[in-house]
C-alpha positions as CSV (number, residue, x, y, z in Angstrom):
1,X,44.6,227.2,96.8
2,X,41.8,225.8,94.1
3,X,42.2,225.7,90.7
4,X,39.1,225.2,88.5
5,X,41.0,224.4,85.6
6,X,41.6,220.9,87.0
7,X,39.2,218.2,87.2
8,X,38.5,215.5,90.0
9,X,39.4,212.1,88.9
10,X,39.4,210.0,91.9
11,X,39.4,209.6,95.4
12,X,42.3,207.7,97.3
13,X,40.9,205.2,100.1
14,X,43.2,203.3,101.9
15,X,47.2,201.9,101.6
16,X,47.2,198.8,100.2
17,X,50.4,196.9,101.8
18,X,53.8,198.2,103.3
19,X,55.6,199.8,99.6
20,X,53.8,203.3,99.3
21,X,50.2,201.5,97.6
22,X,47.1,203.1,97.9
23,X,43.7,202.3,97.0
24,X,41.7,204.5,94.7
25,X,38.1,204.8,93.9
26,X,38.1,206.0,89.8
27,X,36.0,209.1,89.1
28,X,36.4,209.1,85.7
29,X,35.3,207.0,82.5
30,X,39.2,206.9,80.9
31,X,40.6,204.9,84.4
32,X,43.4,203.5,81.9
33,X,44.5,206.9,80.6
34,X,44.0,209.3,83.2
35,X,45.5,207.0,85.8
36,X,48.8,205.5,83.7
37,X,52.6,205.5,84.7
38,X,54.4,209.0,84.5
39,X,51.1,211.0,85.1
40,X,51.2,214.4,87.0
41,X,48.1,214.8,89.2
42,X,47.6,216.7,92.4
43,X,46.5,216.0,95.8
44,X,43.0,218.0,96.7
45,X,40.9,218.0,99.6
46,X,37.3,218.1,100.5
47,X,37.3,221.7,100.6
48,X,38.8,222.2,96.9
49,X,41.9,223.4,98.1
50,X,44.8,221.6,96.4
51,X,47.2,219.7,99.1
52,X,49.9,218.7,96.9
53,X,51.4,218.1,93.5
54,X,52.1,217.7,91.2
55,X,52.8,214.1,91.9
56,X,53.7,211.5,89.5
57,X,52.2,208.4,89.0
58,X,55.2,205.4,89.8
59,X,52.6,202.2,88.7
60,X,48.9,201.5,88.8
61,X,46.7,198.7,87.7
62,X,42.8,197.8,87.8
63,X,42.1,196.5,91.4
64,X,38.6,194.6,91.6
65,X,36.6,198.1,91.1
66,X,39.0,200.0,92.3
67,X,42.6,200.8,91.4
68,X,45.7,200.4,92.8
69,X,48.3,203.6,92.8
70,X,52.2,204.0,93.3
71,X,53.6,207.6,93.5
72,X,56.7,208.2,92.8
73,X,58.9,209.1,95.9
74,X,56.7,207.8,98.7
75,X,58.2,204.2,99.2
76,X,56.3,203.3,102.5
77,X,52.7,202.8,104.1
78,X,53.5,205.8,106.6
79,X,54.3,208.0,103.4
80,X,50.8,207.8,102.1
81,X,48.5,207.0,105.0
82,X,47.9,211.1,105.8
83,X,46.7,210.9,102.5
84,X,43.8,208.7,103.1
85,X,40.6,210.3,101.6
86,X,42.0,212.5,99.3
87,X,41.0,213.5,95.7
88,X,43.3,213.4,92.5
89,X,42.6,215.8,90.1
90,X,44.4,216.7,86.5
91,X,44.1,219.8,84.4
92,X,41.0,219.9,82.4
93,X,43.3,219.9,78.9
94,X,44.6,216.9,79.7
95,X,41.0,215.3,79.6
96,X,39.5,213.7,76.4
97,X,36.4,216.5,76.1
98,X,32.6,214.9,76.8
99,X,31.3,213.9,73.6
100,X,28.2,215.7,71.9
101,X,25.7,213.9,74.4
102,X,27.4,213.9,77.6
103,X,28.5,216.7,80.0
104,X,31.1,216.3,83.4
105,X,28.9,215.7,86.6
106,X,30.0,219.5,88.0
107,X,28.5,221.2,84.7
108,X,25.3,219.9,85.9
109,X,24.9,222.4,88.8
110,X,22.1,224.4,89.0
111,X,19.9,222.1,86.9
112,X,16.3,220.1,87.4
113,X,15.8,216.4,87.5
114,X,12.5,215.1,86.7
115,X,11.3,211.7,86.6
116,X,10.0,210.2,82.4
117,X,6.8,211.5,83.6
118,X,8.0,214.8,84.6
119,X,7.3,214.6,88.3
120,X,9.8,217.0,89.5
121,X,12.7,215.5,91.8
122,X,15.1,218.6,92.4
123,X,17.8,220.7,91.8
124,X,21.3,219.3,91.3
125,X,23.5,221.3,93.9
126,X,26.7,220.5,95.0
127,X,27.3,221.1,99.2
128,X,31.2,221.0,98.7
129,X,33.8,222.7,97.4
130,X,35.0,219.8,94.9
131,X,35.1,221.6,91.5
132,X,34.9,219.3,88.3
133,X,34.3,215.7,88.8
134,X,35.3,213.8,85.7
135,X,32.8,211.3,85.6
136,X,30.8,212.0,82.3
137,X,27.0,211.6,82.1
138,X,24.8,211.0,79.1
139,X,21.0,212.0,80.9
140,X,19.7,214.1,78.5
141,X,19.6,218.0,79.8
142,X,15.7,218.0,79.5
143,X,14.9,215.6,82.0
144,X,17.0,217.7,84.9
145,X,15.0,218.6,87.5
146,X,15.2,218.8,91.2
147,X,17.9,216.7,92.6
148,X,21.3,217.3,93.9
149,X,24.6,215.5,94.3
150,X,25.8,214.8,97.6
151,X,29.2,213.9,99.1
152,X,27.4,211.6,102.1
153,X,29.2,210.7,105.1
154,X,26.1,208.6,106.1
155,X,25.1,206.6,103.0
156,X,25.1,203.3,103.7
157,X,24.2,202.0,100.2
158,X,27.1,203.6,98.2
159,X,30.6,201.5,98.4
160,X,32.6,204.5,99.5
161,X,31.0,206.5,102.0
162,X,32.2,209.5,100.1
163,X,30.6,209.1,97.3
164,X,28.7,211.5,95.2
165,X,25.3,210.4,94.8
166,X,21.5,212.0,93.7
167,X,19.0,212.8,96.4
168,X,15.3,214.5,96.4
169,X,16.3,217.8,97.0
C-alpha cells in the first residue's frame, strides 16, 4: 500500500557488521533530525509500496557520507539483509517545510530544465513509483526545462547505483 503523505528520506545499502547495522545513503538535507534515536519510519520499495513499519530507529551516526542505522528489534545481520535496497520514508508533517526558495525533488515533476542560456534540456519525470524524495532544491522554477530524474541501474558515475540523477530527456 503507498502513502503519499510520507516522504522518502533515504535508501538503505548494505549491513554493516554482525549486530543488526545497515548502511544508508541520506535523502534528505536534516540527516541529524530525520535520522535520530526513537524515530518511526517505514520500509518502502521501488514500486512505492510500503514494506514495513513503522520501525524505530535503535542508534545511528554519520558514516563517511553515509550513515549508519540500528532498528530496534532486529539484533542480527540476517534480520536486515532482505532489506538491502530499501527506502525510508517519514510522514510529510514530520518534515521541517522547504523554505521560500526551495521545493522537494518530487514537486518538481512535470517541469522544464533549461540551460542559463535557455537551451532547452527536458522535462523532469520520474519513471518510478517513489513518491516524495526529501532532498530539497533551491534551482529557481524558471530555469526548468527538459530534463528528468532517473533511478539508474546503469550509472556508473553516481556512488549508489540507485541514485536519482538529471538526464536530457
Amino acid at each position: 500500500m503507498t502513502d503519499d503523505s510520507r516522504l522518502v528520506v533515504g535508501r538503505l545499502r548494505k549491513p554493516h557488521g554482525l549486530k543488526g547495522d545497515l548502511t544508508l545513503f541520506p535523502i534528505t538535507d536534516d540527516a541529524e533530525m530525520v535520522f535520530a534515536p526513537g524515530r518511526s519510519v517505514w520500509l518502502v520499495g521501488l514500486d512505492g509500496e510500503t514494506v514495513a513499519g513503522p520501525v524505530t530507529i535503535e542508534r545511528s551516526r554519520g558514516y563517511h557520507r553515509e550513515w549508519l542505522v540500528k532498528f530496534a528489534g532486529a539484533d542480527r545481520r540476517e534480520d536486515v539483509e532482505p532489506w538491502r535496497g530499501l527506502f525510508l520514508a517519514v510522514p510529510a508533517e514530520e518534515l521541517a517545510p522547504p523554505e521560500d526558495d526551495e521545493v522537494y525533488l518530487h514537486e518538481l515533476d512535470g517541469f522544464a530544465v533549461r540551460l542559463p542560456d535557455q537551451t532547452p534540456l527536458g522535462l523532469v519525470t520520474f519513471r518510478r513509483a517513489i513518491h516524495g524524495v526529501a532532498r530539497r532544491s533551491q534551482a529557481s522554477l524558471d530555469e526548468l526545462r527538459d530534463c528528468r530524474l532517473v533511478f539508474d541501474d546503469k550509472d556508473p558515475h553516481a556512488a549508489d547505483s540507485k541514485r536519482p540523477r538529471l538526464a536530457p530527456a
